[in-house]
SERO-4910 file (N, C-alpha, C, O; in steps of 0.05 Angstrom, whole numbers):
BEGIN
 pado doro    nc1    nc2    nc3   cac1   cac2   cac3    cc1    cc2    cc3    oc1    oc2    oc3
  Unk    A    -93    278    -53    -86    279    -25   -102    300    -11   -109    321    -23
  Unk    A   -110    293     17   -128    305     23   -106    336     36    -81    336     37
  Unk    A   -126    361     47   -114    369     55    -92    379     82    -74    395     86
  Unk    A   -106    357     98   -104    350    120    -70    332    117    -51    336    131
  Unk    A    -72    312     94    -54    290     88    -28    320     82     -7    326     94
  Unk    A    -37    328     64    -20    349     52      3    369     81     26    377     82
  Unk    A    -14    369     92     -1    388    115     13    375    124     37    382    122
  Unk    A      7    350    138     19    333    151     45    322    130     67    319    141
  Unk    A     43    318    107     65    315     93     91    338     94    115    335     97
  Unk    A     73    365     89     94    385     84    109    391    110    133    398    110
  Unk    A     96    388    128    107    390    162    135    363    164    158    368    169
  Unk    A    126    344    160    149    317    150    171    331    137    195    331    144
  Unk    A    160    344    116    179    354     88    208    371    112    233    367    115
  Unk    A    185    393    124    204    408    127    223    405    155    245    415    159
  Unk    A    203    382    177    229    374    189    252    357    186    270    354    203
  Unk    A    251    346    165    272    326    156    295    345    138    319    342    139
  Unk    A    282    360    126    297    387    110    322    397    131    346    398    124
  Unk    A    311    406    160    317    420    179    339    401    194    360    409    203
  Unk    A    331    376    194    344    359    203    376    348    197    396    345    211
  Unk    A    367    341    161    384    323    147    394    349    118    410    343    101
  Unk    A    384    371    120    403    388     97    378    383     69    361    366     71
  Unk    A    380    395     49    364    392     26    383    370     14    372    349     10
  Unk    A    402    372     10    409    348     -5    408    326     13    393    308      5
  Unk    A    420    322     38    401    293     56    380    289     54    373    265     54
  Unk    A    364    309     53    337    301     41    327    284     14    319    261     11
  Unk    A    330    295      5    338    284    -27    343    258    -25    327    241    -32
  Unk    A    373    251    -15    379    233    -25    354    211      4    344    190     -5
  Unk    A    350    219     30    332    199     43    310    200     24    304    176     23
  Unk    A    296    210     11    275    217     -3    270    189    -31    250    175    -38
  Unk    A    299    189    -40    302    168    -56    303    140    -54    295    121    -68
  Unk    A    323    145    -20    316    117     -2    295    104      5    290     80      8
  Unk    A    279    127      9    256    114     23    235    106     -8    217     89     -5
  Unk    A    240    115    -28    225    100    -52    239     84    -53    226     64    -59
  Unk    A    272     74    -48    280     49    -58    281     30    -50    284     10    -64
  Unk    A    275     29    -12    258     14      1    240      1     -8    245    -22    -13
  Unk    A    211     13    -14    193     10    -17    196     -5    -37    179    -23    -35
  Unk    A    204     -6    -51    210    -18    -90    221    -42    -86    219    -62   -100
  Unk    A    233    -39    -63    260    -69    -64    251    -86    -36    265   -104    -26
  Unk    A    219    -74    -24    203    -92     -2    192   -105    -23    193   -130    -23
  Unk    A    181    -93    -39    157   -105    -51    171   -123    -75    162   -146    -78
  Unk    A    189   -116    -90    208   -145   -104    205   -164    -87    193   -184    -91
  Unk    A    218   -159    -65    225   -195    -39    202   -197    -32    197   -221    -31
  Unk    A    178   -179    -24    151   -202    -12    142   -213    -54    128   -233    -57
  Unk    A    149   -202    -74    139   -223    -92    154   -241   -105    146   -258   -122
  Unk    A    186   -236    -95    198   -261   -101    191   -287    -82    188   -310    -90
  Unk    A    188   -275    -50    178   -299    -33    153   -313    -41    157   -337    -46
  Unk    A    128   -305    -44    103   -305    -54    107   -319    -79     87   -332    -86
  Unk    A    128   -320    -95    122   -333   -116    135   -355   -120    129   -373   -137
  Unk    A    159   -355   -101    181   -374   -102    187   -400    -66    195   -422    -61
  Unk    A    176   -376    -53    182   -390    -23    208   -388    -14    210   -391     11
  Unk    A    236   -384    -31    258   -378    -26    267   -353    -15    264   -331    -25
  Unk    A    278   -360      9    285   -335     12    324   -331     10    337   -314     22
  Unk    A    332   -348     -6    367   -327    -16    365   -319    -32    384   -311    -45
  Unk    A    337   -319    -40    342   -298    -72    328   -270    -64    313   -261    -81
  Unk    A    330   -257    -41    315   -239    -27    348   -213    -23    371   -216    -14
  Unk    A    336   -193    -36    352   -172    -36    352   -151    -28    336   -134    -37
  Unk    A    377   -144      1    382   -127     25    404   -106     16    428   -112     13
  Unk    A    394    -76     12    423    -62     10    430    -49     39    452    -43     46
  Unk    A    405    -47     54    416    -39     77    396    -45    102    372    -49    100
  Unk    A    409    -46    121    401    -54    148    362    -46    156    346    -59    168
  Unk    A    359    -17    141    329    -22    147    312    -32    121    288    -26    117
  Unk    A    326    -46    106    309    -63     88    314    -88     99    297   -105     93
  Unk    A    333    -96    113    323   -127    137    308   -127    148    291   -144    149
  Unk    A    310   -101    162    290   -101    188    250   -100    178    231   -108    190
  Unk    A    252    -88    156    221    -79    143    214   -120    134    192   -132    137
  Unk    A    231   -128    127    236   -159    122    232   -172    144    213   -187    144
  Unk    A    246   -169    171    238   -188    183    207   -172    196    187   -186    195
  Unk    A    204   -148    205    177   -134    210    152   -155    196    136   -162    213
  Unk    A    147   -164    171    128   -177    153    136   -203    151    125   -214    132
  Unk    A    154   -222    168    155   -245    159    136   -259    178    132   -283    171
  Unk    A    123   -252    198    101   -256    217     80   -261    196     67   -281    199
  Unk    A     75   -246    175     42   -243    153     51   -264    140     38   -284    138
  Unk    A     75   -262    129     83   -279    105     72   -303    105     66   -316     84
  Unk    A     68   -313    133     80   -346    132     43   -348    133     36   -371    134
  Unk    A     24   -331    133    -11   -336    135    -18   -335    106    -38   -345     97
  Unk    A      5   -317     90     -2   -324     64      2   -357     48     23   -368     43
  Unk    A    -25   -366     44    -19   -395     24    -24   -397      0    -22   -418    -14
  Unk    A    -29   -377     -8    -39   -374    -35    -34   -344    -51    -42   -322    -43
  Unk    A    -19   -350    -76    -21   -322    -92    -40   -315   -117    -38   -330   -136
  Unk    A    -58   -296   -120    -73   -301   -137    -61   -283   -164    -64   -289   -188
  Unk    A    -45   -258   -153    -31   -237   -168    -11   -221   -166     -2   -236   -149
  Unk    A      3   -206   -167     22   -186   -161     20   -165   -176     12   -165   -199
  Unk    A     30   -142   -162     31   -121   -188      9   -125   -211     12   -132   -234
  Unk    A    -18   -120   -196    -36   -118   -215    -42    -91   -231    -31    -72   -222
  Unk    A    -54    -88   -249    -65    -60   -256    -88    -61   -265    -95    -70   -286
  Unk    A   -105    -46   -242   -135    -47   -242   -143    -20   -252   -130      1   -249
  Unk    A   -163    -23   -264   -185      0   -277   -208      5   -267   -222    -15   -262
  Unk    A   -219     31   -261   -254     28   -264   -261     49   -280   -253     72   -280
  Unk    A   -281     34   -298   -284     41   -329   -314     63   -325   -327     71   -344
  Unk    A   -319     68   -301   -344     86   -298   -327    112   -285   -327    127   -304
  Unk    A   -322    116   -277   -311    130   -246   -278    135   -266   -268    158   -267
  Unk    A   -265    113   -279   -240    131   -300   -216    135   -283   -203    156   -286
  Unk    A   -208    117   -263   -184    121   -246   -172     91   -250   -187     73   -258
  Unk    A   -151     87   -246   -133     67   -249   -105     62   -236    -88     78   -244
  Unk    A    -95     41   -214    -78     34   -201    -68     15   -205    -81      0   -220
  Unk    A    -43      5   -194    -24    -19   -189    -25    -32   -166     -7    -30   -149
  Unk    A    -48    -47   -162    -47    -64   -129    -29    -79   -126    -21    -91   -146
  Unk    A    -16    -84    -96      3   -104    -90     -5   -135    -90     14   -150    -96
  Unk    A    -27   -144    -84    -31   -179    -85    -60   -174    -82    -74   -155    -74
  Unk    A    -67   -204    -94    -97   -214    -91    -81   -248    -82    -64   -259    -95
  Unk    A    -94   -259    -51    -83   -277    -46    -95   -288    -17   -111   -276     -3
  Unk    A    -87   -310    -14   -101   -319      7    -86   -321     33    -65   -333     37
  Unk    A   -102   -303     52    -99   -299     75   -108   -312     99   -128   -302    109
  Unk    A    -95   -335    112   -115   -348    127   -144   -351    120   -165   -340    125
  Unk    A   -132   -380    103   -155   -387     86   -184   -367     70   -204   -377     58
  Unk    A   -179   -340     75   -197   -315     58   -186   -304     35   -162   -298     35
  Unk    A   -196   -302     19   -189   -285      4   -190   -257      1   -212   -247     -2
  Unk    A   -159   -237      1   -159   -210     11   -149   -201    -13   -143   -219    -28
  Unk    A   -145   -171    -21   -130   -157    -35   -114   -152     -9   -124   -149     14
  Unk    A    -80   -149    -19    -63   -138      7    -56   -120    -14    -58   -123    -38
  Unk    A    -45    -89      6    -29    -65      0    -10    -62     22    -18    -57     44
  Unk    A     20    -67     15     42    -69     32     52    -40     27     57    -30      6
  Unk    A     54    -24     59     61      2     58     89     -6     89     87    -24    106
  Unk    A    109     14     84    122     19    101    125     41    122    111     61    119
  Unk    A    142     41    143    143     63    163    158     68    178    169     48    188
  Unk    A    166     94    189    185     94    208    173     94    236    183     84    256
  Unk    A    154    104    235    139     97    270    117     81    262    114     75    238
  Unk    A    101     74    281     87     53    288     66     67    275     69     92    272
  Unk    A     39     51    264     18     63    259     -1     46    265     -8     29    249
  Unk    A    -14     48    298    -31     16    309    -50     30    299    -59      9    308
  Unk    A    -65     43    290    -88     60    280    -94     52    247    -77     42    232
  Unk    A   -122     58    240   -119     56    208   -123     86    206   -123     97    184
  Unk    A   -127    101    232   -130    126    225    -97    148    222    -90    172    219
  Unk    A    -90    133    224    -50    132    221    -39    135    203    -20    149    196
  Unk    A    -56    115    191    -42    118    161    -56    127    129    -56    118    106
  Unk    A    -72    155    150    -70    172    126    -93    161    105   -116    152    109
  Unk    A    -75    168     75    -98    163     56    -88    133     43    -95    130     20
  Unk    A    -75    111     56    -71     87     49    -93     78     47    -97     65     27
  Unk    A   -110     82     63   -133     59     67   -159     73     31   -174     58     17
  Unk    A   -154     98     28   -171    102     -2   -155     93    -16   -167     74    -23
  Unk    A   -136     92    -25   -123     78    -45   -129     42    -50   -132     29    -71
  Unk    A   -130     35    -26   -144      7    -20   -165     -6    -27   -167    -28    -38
  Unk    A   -183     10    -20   -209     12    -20   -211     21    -49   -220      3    -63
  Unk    A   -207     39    -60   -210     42    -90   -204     19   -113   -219     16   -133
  Unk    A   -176      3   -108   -167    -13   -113   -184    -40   -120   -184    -56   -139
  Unk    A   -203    -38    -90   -227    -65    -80   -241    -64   -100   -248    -84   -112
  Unk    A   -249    -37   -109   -276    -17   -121   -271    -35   -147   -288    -51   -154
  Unk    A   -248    -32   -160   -230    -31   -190   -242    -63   -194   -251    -67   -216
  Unk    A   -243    -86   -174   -236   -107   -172   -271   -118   -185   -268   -142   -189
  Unk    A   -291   -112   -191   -314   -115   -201   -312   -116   -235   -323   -132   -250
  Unk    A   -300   -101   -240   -295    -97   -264   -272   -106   -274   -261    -91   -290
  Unk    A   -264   -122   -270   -232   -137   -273   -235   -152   -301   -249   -171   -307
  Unk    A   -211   -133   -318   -206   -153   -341   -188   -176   -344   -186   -193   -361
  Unk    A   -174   -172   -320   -146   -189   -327   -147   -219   -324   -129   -234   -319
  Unk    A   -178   -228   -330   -179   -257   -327   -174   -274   -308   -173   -298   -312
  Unk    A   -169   -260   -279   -150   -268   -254   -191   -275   -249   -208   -258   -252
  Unk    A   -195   -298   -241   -216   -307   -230   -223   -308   -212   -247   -312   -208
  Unk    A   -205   -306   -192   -201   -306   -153   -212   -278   -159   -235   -277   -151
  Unk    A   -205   -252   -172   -210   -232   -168   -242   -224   -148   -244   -213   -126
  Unk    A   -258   -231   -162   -290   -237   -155   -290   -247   -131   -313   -245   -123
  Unk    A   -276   -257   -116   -286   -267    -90   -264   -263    -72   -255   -280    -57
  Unk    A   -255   -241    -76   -242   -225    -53   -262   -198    -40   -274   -178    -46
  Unk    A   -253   -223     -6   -272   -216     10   -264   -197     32   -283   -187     45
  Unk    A   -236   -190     39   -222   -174     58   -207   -158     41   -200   -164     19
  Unk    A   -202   -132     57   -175   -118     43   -153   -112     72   -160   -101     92
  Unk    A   -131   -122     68   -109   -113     92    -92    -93     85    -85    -96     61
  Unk    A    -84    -77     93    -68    -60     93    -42    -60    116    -43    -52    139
  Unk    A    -19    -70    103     -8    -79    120     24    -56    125     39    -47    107
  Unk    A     25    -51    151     42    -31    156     77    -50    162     77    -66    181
  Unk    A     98    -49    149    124    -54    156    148    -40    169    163    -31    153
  Unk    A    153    -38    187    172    -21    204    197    -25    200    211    -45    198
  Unk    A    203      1    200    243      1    183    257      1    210    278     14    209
  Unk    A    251    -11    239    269    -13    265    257    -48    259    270    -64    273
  Unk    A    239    -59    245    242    -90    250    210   -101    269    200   -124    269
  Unk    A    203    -82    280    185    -89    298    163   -103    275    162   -100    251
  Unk    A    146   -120    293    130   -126    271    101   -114    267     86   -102    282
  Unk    A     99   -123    240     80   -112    226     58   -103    235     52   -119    252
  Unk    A     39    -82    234     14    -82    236     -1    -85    218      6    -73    197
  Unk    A    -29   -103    216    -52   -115    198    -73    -96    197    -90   -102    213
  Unk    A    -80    -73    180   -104    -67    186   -121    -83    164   -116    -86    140
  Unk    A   -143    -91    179   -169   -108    162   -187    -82    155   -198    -66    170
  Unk    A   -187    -82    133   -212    -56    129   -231    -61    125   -237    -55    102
  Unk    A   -252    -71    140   -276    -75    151   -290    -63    126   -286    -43    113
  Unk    A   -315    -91    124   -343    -82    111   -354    -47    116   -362    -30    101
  Unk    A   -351    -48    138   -366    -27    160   -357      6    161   -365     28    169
  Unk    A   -334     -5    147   -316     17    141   -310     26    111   -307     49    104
  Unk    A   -309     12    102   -308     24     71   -326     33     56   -321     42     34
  Unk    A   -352     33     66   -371     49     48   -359     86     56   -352    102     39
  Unk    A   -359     90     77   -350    115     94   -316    127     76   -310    150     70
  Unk    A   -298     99     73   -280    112     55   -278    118     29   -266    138     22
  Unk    A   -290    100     12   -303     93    -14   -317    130    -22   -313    147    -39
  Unk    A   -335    128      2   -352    159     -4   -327    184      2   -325    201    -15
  Unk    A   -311    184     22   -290    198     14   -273    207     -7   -269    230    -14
  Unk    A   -261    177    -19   -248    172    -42   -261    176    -73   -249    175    -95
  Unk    A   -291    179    -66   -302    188    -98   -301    216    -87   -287    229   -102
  Unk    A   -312    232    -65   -304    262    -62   -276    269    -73   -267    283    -91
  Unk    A   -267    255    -58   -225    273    -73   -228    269   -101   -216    286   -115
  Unk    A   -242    250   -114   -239    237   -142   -250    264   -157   -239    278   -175
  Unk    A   -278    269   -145   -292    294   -168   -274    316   -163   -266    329   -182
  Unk    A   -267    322   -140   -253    346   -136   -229    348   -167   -229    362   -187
  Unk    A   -210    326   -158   -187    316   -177   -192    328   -216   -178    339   -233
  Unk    A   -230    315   -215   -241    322   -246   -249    343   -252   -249    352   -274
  Unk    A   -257    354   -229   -253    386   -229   -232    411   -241   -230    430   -257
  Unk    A   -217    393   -215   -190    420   -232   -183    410   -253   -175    428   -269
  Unk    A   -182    380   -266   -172    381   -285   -182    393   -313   -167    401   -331
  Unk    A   -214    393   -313   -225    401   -328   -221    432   -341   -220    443   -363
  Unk    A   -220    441   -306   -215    478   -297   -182    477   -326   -180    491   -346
  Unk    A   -165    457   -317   -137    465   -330   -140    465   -356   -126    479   -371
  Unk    A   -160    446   -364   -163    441   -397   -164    463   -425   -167    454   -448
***
């Protein structure tokens, strides 16, 4: 995390602290991972099934992050993966992408992130877009036999809103990912750095 990301996190940290008590914190803290955990079950139970009563709501802003993304859903026609786990075997970093799938007729990697305010910016949301982009990186070197892999040609990053509003799409541009890519190997050596320093 950059350090910039970092501030802006701890600033979050400590007005919600101020707000909601350390233990409200806490326990929103867990919410908001259980959100996230229980968006991404229902966009891959939909995605894999098309049903939606087998789609599971414990509370009002996991509807709302639901109906926020059912606008994307319906451009998705094709699944190529879920819950993948990509490697790059030069570079030594490794993630869990959300889908390889077809997006109005393209083929994209999607990364489904959520939010409580709006983020019309890709500059909004932080260090989502390296994680993405790294992910893309991973996708050259793909063992998992997924064959679509190779000809994924877009990456979206798609924002879900816990008031319902709908989604924002960021397309992360050709034009743009060399610029994050070179970012994202900077944080990377930094990362092999200290670790080495700890060794």
């Amino acid at each position: 995390m950059s350090p910039e990301s970092l501030a802006i996190l701890k600033r979050w940290e400590s007005e919600k602290i101020k707000q909601l008590g350390a233990e409200g914190f806490e326990r929103y803290r867990k919410e908001l991972f259980t959100r996230g955990k229980l968006l991404h079950n229902n966009i891959q139970t939909y995605l894999e099934t098309k049903d939606t009563t087998k789609l599971k709501f414990n509370t009002k802003a996991q509807e709302n992050m639901w109906r926020s993304i059912e606008c994307v859903l319906k451009n998705i026609n094709s699944l190529f993966a879920t819950e993948l786990p990509v490697y790059h075997p030069i570079l030594r970093f490794r993630g869990i992408l959300d889908n390889l799938a077809i997006y109005d007729d393209i083929p994209v990697l999607i990364e489904w992130k959520t939010s409580e305010k709006s983020r019309p910016t890709i500059a909004q949301t932080y260090d989502y877009p390296l994680q993405a982009v790294a992910y893309y990186s991973c996708l050259q070197f793909d063992q998992s036999g997924i064959k679509q892999s190779k000809s994924i040609k877009d990456i979206l990053l798609i924002i879900a809103y816990e008031d319902g509003s709908e989604a924002t799409i960021h397309n992360i541009e050709p034009n743009i990912r060399e610029t994050i890519w070179r970012k994202f190997v900077r944080r990377l050596e930094l990362y092999w750095k200290k670790t080495s320093l700890n060794l």
